[in-house]
MARLOMI-391148 format. One record per residue (C-alpha): residue in one letter; x, y, z. Coordinates in steps of 0.1 Angstrom, whole numbers, plus 5000, padded with zeros to 4 digits. Layout:
BEGIN
AXYZ/...
END
This chain:
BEGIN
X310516553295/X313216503273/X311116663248/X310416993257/X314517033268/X315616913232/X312517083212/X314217443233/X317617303222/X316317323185/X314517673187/X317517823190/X319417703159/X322617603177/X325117353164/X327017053176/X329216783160/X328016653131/X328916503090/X327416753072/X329716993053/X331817273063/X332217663051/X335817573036/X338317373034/X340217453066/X340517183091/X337817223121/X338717313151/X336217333180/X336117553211/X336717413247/X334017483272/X334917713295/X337317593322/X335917833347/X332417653358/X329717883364/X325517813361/X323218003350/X321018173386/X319218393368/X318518553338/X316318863330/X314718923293/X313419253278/X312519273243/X311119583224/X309319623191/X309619953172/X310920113206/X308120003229/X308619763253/X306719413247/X308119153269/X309519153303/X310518843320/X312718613346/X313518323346/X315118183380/X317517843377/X318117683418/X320917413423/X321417173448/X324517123473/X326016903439/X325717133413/X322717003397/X319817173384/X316617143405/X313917343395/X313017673370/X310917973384/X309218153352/X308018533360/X306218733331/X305319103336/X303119363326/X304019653310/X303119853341/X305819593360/X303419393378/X303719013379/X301418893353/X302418473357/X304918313381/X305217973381/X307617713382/X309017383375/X310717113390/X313616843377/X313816453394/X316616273390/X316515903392/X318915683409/X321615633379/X322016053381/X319916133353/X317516313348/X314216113352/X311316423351/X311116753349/X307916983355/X307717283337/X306217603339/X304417763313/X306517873286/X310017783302/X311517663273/X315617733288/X317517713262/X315517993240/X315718213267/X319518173276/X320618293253/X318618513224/X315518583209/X314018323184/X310818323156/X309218063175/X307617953143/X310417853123/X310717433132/X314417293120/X314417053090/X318416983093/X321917173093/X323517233061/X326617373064/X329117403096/X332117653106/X335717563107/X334917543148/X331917303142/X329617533146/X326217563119/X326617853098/X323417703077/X320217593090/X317617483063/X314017543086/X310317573078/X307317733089/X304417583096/X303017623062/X306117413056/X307617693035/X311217673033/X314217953049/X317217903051/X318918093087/X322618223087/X324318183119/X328218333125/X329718343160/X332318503183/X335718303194/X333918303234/X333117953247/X329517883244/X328518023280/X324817753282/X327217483282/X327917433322/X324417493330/X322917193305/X325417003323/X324117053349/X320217013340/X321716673325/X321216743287/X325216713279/X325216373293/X322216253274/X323316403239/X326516263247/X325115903246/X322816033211/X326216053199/X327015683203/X323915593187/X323115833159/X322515573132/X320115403157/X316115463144/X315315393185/X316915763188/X314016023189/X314416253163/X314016563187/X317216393203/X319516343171/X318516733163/X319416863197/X322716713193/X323216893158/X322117223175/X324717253201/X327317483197/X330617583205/X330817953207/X328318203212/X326218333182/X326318703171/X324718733138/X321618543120/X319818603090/X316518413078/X315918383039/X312418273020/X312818102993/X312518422973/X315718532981/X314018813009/X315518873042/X313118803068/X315218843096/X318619063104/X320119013139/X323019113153/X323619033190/X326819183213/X327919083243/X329519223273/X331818943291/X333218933326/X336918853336/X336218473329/X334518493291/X331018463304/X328218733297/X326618913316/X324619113292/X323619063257/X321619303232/X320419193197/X319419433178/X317819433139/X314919413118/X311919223114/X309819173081/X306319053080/X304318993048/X300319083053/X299619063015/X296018972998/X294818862970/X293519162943/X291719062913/X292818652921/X296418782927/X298418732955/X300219092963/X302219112990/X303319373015/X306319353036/X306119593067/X309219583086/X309719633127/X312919723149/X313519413171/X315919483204/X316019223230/X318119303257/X319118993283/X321019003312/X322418703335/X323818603370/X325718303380/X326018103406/X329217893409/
END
């Protein structure tokens, strides 16, 4: 259980407290959730490729009478509209509160689609560098050739909007006691990561870098907030490059084709 939460966590390159240095010299001040407490009810993802559309899903969060979160209903579509999966998954909670298991549905990974569209195939190694509001502005990852990038994150001033709506699926409370015990090797490592990844503020610009020096990925993301700082749409926007080189002659020559990449998410709350 606590797996599949953190591993999300850590597909989406965000940033929490951590020792690892900072951008400059400036003294680090972090952003306050959002005093206003609103959940995630429902978020809708749309993401096109070269103009045409390629993905079109919801995902469906439901709350109990005490704010927690109970279960996560997963719809995928076709391109024609029609359902194409729907299936969900349920969270227990034991007697202490916490969370004791969750059932997922196929693909649900929450966190990566709260927020913005990830390369799934990137897995984190650790976080190089934070911002001056403790949030990772370098992310050294690898692929699964274990090929090295390094990703480029900068963010908005916004309170990171997730941040109510782990609460309330009971991931701040367990990376809250990670933080206690950091040092401790009985700490799964998926754990100490997820605590590393959580941010502050909202993301609005990433970059991924090969070890060549070429830009694989260039994303922007914009937001359009309601009265209390939460969004209620987001659009990232950029480009995509792919490498489909051969080898000629017992050389390696590559060739990068790029692709436009717009993802466009909108959310509902519930308070």
């Amino acid at each position: 259980m606590k797996k599949i939460i953190f591993s999300a966590l850590a597909a989406l390159a965000f940033v929490g407290v951590s020792s690892c240095s900072s951008d400059d010299n400036s003294t680090p001040t972090t952003t306050e959730p959002n005093k206003v407490i609103k959940n995630i009810e429902k978020i809708d993802v749309v993401v096109y490729e070269d103009g045409d559309k390629e993905e079109d899903k919801t995902f469906n969060l439901s709350y109990a009478a005490d704010g927690k979160l109970t279960s996560i209903e997963y719809i995928k579509r076709k391109k024609d509209g029609s359902i194409f999966e729907n299936s969900k998954g349920d969270i227990a909670y034991g007697s202490n509160k916490k969370v004791e298991k969750i059932t997922t549905p196929k693909e649900v990974i929450l966190i990566k689609d709260l927020l913005v569209y990830q390369n799934s195939a990137y897995k984190y190694g650790k976080v190089l560098k934070y911002d001056n509001k403790k949030n990772p502005s370098e992310i050294l990852a690898y692929n699964k050739e274990m090929e090295e990038y390094v990703i480029k994150i900068t963010y908005d001033d916004k309170p990171f909007f997730g941040f109510h709506t782990l609460r309330a699926a009971g991931v701040i409370d367990l990376l809250d006691g990670v933080e206690l015990n950091l040092a401790s090797p009985s700490v799964p490592a998926e754990l100490k990561m997820a605590k590393e990844l959580l941010p502050n503020n909202n993301p609005i610009a990433y970059t991924y870098t090969n070890k060549d020096g070429i830009v694989l990925d260039d994303l922007k993301i914009t937001y359009s907030y309601d009265e209390n700082n939460y969004p209620t749409k987001t659009v990232l926007k950029g480009t995509r490059q792919m490498d489909f080189g051969d080898y000629v002659d017992g050389k390696y020559v590559p060739d990068w084709l790029s692709n436009d990449i717009e993802v466009v998410t909108t959310y509902s709350y519930s308070k």
